[in-house]
DRENTORKOL-3810 file (N, C-alpha, C; in nm, 4 decimals):
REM DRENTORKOL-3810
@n.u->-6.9215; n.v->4.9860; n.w->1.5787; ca.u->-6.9928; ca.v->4.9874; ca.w->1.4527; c.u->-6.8962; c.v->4.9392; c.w->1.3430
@n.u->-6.9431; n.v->4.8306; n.w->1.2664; ca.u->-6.8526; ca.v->4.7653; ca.w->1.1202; c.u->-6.8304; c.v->4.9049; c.w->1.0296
@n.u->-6.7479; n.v->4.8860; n.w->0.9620; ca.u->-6.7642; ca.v->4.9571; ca.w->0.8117; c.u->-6.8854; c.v->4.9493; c.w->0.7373
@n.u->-6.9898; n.v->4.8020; n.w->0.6929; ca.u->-7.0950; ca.v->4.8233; ca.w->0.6144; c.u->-7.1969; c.v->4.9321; c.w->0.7162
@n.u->-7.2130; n.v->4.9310; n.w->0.8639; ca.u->-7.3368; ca.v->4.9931; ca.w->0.9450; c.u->-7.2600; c.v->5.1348; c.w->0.9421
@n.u->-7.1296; n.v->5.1808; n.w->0.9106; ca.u->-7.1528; ca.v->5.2818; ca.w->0.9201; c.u->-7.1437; c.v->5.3803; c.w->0.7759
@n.u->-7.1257; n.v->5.2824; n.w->0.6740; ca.u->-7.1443; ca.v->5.3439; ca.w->0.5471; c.u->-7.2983; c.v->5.3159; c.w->0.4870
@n.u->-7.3796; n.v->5.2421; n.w->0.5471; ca.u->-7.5380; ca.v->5.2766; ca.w->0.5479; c.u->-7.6090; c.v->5.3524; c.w->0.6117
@n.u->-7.5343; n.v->5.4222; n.w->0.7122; ca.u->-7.5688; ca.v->5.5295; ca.w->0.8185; c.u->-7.5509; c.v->5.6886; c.w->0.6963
@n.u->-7.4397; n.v->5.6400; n.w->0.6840; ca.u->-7.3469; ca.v->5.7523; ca.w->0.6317; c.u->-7.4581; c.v->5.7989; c.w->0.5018
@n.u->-7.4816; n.v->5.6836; n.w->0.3552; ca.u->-7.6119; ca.v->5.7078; ca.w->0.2758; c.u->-7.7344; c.v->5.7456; c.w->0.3168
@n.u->-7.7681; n.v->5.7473; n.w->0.4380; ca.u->-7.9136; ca.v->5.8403; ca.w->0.4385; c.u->-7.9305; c.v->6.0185; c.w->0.4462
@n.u->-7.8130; n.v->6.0352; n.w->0.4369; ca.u->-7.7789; ca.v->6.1945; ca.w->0.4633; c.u->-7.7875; c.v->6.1914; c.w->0.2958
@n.u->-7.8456; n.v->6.2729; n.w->0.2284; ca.u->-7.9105; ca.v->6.2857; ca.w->0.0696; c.u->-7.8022; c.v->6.3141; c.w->0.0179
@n.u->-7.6901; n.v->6.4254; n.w->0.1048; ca.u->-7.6018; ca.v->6.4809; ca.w->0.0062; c.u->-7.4732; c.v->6.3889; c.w->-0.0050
@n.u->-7.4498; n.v->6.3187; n.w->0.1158; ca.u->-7.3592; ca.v->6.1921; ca.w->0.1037; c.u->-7.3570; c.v->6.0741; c.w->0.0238
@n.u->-7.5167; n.v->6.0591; n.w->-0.0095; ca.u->-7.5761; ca.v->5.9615; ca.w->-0.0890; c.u->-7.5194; c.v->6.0338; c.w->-0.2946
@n.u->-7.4956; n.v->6.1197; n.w->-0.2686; ca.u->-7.5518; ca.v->6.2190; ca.w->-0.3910; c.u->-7.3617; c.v->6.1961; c.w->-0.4486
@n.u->-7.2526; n.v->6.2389; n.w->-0.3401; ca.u->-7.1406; ca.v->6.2547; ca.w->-0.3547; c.u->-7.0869; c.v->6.1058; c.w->-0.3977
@n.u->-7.1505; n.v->6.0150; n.w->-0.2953; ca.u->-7.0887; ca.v->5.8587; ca.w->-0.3515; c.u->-7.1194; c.v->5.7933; c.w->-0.4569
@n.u->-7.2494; n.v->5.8558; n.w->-0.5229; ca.u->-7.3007; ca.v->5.8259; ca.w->-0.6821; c.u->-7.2183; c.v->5.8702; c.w->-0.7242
@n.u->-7.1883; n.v->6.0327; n.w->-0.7473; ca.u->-7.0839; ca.v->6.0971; ca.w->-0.7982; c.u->-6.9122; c.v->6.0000; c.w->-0.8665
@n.u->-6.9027; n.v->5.9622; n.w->-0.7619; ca.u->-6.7838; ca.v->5.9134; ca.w->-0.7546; c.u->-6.7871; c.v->5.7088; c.w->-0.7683
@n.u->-6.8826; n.v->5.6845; n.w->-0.7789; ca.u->-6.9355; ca.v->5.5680; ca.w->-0.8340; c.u->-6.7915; c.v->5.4648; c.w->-0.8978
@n.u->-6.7528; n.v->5.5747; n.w->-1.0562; ca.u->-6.7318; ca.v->5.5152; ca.w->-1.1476; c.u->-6.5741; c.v->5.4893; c.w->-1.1023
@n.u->-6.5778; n.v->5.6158; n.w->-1.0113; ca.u->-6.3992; ca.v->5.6354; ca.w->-0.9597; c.u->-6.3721; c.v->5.4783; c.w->-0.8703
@n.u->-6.4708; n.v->5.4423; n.w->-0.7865; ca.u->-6.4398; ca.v->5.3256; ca.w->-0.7059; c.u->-6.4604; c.v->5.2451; c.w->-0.7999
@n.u->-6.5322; n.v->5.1881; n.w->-0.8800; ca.u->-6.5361; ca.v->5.0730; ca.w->-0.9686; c.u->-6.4400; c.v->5.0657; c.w->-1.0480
@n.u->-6.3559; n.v->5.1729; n.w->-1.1101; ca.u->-6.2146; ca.v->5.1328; ca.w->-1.1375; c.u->-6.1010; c.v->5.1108; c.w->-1.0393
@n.u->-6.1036; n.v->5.1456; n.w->-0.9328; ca.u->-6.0104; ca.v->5.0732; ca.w->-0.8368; c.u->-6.0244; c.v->4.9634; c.w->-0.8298
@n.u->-6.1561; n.v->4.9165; n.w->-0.8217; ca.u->-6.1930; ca.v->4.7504; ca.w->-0.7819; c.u->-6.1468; c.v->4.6878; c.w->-0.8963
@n.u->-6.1969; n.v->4.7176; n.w->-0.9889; ca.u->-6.1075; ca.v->4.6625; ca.w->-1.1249; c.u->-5.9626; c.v->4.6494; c.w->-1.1520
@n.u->-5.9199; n.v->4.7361; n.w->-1.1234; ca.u->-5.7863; ca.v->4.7404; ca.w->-1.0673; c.u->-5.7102; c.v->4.6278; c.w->-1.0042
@n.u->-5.7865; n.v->4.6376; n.w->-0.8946; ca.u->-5.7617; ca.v->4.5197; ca.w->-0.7755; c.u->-5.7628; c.v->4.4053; c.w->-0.8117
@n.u->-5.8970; n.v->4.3680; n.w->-0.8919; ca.u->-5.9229; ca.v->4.1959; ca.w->-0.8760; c.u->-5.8589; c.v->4.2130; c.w->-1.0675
@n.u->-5.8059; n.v->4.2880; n.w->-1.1333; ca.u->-5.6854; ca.v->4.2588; ca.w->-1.2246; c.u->-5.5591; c.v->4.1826; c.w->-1.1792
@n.u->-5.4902; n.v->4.2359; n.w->-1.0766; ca.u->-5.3840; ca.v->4.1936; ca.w->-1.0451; c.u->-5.4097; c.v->4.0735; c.w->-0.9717
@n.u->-5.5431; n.v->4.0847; n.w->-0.8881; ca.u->-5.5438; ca.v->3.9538; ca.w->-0.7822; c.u->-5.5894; c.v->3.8336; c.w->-0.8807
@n.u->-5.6478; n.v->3.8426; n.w->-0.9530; ca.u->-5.6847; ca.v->3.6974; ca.w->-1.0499; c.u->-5.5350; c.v->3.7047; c.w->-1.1554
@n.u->-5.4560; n.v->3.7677; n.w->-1.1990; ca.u->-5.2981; ca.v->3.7636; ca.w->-1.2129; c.u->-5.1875; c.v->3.6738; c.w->-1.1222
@n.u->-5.2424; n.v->3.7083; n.w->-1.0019; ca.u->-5.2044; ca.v->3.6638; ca.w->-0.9087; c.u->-5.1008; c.v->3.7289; c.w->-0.8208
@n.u->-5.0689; n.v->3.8379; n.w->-0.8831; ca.u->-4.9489; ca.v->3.9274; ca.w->-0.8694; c.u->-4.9608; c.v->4.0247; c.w->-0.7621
@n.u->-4.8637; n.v->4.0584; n.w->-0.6346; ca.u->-4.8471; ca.v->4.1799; ca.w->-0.5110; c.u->-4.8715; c.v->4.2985; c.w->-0.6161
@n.u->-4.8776; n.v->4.3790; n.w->-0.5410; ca.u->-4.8371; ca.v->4.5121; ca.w->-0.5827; c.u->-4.7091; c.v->4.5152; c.w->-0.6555
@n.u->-4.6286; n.v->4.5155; n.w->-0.5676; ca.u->-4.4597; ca.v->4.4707; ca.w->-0.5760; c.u->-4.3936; c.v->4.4084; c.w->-0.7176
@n.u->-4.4988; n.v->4.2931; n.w->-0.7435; ca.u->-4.4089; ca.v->4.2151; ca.w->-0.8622; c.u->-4.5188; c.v->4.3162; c.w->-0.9337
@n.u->-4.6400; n.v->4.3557; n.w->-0.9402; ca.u->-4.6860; ca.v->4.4311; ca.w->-1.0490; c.u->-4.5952; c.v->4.5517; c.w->-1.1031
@n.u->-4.5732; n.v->4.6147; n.w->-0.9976; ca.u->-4.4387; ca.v->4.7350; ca.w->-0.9712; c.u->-4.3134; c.v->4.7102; c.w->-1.0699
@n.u->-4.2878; n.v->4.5560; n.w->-1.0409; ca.u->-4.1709; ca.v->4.5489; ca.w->-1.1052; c.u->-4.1435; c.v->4.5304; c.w->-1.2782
@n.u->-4.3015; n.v->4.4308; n.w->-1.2742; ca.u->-4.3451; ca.v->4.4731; ca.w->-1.3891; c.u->-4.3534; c.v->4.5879; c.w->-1.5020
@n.u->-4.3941; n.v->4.6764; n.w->-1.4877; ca.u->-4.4263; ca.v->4.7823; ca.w->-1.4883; c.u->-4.3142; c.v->4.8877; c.w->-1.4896
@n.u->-4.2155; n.v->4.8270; n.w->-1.4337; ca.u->-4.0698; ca.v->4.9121; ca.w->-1.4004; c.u->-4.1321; c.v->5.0630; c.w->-1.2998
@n.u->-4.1980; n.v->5.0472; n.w->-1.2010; ca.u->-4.2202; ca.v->5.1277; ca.w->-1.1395; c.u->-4.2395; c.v->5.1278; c.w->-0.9889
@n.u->-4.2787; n.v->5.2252; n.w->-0.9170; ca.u->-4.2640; ca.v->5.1744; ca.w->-0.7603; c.u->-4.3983; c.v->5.1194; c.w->-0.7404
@n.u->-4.3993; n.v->5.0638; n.w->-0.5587; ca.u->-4.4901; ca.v->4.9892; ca.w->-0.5452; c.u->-4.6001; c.v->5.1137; c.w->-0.4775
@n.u->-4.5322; n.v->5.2073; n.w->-0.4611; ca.u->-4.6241; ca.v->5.3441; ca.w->-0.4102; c.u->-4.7174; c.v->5.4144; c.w->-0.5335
@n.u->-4.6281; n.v->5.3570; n.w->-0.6381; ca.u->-4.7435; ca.v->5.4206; ca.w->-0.7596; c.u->-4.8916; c.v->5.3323; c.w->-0.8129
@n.u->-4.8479; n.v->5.2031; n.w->-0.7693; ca.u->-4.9196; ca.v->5.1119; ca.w->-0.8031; c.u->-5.0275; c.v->5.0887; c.w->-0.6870
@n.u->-5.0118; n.v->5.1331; n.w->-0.5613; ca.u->-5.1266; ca.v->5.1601; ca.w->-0.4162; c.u->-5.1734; c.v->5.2768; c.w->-0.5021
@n.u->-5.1536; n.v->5.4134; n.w->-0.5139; ca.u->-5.1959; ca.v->5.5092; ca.w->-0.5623; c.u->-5.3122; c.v->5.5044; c.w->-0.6421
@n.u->-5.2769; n.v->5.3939; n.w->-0.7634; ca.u->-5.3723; ca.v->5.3812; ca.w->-0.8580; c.u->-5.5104; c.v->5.2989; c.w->-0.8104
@n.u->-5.4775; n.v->5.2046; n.w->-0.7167; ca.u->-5.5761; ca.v->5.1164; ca.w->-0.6783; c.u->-5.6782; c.v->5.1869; c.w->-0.5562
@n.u->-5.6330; n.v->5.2463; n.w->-0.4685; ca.u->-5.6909; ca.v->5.3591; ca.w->-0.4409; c.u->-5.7686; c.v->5.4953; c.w->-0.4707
@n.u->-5.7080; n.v->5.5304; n.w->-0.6173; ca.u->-5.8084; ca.v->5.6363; ca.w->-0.7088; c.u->-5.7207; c.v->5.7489; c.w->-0.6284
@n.u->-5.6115; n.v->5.7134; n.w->-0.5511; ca.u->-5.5215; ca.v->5.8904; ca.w->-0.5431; c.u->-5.4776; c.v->5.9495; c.w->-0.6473
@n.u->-5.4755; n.v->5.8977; n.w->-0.7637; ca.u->-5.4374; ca.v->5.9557; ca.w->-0.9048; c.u->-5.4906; c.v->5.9585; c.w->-0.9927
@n.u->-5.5102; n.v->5.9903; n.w->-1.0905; ca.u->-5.5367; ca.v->6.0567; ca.w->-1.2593; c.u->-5.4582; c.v->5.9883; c.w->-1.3539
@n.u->-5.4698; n.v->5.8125; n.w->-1.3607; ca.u->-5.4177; ca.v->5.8001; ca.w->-1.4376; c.u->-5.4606; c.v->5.8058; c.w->-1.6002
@n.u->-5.3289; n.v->5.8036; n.w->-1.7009; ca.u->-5.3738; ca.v->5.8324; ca.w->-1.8368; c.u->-5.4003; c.v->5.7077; c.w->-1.9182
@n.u->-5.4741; n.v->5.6547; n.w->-2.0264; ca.u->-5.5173; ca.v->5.5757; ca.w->-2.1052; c.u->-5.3819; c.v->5.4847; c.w->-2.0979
@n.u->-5.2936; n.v->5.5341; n.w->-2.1255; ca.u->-5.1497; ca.v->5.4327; ca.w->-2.1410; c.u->-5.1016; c.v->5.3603; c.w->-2.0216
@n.u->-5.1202; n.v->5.4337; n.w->-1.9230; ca.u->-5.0895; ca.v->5.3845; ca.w->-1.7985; c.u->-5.1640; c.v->5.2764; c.w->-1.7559
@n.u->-5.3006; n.v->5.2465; n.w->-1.8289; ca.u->-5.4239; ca.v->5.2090; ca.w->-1.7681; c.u->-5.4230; c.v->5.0618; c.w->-1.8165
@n.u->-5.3627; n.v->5.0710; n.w->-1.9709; ca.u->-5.3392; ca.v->4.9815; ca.w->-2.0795; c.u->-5.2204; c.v->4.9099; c.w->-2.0314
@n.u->-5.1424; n.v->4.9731; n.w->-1.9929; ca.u->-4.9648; ca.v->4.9101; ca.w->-1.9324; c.u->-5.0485; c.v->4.8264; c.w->-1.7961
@n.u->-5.0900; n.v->4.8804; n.w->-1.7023; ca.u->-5.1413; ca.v->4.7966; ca.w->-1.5954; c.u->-5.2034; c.v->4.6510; c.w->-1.6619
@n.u->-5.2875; n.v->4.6770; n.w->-1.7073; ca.u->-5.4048; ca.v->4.5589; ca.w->-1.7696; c.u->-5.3297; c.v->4.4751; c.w->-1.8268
@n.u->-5.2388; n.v->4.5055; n.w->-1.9270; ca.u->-5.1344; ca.v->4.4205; ca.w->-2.0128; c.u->-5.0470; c.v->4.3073; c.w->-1.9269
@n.u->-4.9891; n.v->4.3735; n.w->-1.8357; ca.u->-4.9196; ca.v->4.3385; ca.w->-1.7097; c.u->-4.9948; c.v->4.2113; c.w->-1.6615
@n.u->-5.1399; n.v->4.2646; n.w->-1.6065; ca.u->-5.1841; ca.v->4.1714; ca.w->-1.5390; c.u->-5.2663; c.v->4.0491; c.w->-1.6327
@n.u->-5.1892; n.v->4.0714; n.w->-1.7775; ca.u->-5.2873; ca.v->3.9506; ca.w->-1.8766; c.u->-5.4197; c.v->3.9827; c.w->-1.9017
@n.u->-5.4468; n.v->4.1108; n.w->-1.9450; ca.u->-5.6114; ca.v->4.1511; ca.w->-1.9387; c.u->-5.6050; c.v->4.2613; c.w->-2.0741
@n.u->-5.6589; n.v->4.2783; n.w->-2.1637; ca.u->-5.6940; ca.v->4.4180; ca.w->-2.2198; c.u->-5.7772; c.v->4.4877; c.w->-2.1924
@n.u->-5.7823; n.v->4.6120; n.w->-2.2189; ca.u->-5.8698; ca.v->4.7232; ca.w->-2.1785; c.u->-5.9499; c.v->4.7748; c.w->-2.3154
@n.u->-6.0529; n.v->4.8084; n.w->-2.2705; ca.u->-6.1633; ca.v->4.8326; ca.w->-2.3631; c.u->-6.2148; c.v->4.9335; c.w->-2.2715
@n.u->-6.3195; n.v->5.0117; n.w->-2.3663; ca.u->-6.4285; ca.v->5.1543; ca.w->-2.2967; c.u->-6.5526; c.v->5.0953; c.w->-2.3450
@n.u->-6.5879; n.v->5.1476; n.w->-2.2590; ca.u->-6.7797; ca.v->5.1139; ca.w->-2.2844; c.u->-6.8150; c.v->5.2349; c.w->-2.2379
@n.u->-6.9203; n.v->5.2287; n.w->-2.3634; ca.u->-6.9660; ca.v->5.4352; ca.w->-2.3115; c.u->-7.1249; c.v->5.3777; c.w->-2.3376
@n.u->-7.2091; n.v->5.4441; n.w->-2.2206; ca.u->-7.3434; ca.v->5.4687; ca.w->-2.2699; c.u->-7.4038; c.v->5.5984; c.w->-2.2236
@n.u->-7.5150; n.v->5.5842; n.w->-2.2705; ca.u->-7.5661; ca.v->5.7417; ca.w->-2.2376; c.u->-7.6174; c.v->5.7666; c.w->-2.1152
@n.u->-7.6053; n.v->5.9074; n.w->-2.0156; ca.u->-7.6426; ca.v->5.9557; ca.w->-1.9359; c.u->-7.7869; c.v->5.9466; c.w->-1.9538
@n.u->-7.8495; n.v->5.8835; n.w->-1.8153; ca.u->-7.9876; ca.v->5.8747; ca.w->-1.7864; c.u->-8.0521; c.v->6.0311; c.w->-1.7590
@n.u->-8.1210; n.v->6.0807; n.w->-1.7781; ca.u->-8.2016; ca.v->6.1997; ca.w->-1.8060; c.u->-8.2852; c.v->6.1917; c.w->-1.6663
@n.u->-8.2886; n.v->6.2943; n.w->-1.6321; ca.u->-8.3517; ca.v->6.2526; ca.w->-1.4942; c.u->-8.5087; c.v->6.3154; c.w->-1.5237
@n.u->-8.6038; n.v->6.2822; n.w->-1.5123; ca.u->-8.7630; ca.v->6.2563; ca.w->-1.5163; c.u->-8.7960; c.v->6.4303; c.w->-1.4824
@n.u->-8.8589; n.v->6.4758; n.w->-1.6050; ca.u->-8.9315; ca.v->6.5837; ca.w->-1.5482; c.u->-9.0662; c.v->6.6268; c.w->-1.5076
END
């Protein structure tokens, strides 16, 4: 079984479906993350060096193993030639 057949297996169980919404916003900043540095053009490594930091902190972040803070987030983006901005909208209300 691929990865996509078994993470469409995995969404029909309601509460699995329920946990990966949850966590939605957490993977879409990794991916952001990712294709920051990859349209940069930059490893981990030279991002790392960038950054003056290791290349274990910089997997960490792209992965979502950490909590990083606004500055950290801004230092990445800068690095990779990008600024960072927030976009906030409002929580959808769920139908009563």
């Amino acid at each position: 079984m691929n990865l996509k057949a078994l993470k469409e297996q995995a969404l029909q169980n309601p509460e699995v479906e329920a946990e990966y919404e949850r966590l939605a916003p957490e993977f879409a900043l990794a991916s952001t993350l990712i294709s920051m540095r990859q349209r940069a053009g930059l490893t981990q490594e030279e991002l790392a060096k960038r950054l003056d930091t290791q290349k274990s902190n910089i997997s960490r972040l792209e992965r979502g193993s950490s909590n990083p803070g606004w500055k950290t987030l801004q230092r990445y983006a800068h690095a990779c030639g990008f600024e960072l901005t927030v976009h906030v909208e409002q929580q959808k209300q769920p139908a009563h």
